[in-house]
N, C-alpha and C positions, 0 to 999 in steps of 0.2 A: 504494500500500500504506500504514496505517494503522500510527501509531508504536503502542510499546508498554512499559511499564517493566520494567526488569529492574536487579538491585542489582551493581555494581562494587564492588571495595574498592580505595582507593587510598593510599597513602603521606600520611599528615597532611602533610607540608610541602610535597609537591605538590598536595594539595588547597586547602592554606590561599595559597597563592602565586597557583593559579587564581582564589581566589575575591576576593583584594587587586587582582590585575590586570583583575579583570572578565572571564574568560574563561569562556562557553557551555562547563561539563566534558561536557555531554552532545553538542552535534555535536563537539568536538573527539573526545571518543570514539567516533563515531561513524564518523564520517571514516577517522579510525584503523585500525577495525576494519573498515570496508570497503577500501582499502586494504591492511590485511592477508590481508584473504578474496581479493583480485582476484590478490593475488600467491601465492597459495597457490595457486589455482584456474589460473593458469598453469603454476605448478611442477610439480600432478599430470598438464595433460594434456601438459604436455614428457614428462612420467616415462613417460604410456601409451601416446604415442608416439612415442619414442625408436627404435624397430626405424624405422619410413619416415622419420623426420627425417634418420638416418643413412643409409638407402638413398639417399635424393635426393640428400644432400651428394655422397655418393661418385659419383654420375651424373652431377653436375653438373662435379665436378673431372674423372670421365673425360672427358664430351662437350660440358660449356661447358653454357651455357645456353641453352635451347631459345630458337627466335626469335633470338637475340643479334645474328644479321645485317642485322636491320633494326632496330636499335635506333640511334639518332641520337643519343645521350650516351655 
């Protein structure tokens, strides 16, 4: 996929400290903001589902885990 520009606004003295230390503002934002998508985008599908995640716990606490007896750890 192909970059693209879009405008940030950032706090002057965090931009001007980026630009003293040599720091890419653009992958470090980028980075960032992927990062925050990957952990948002887990958040929502825990949120959707939440009903099986909680059914499995609770079958797992009644009957252990599937297989478990041939497990060698």
């Amino acid at each position: 996929m192909g970059r693209i520009k879009v405008n940030l606004t950032l706090d002057a003295d965090v931009a001007n400290a980026a630009r003293e230390l040599g720091l890419n503002m653009s992958r470090l934002a980028e980075a960032a903001i992927s990062d925050a998508a990957k952990l948002e985008r887990n958040r929502v599908w825990r949120e959707k589902n939440k009903a099986a995640i909680d059914t499995y716990a609770k079958e797992v606490e009644r009957e252990g885990l599937a297989l478990s007896r041939f497990r060698s750890f």
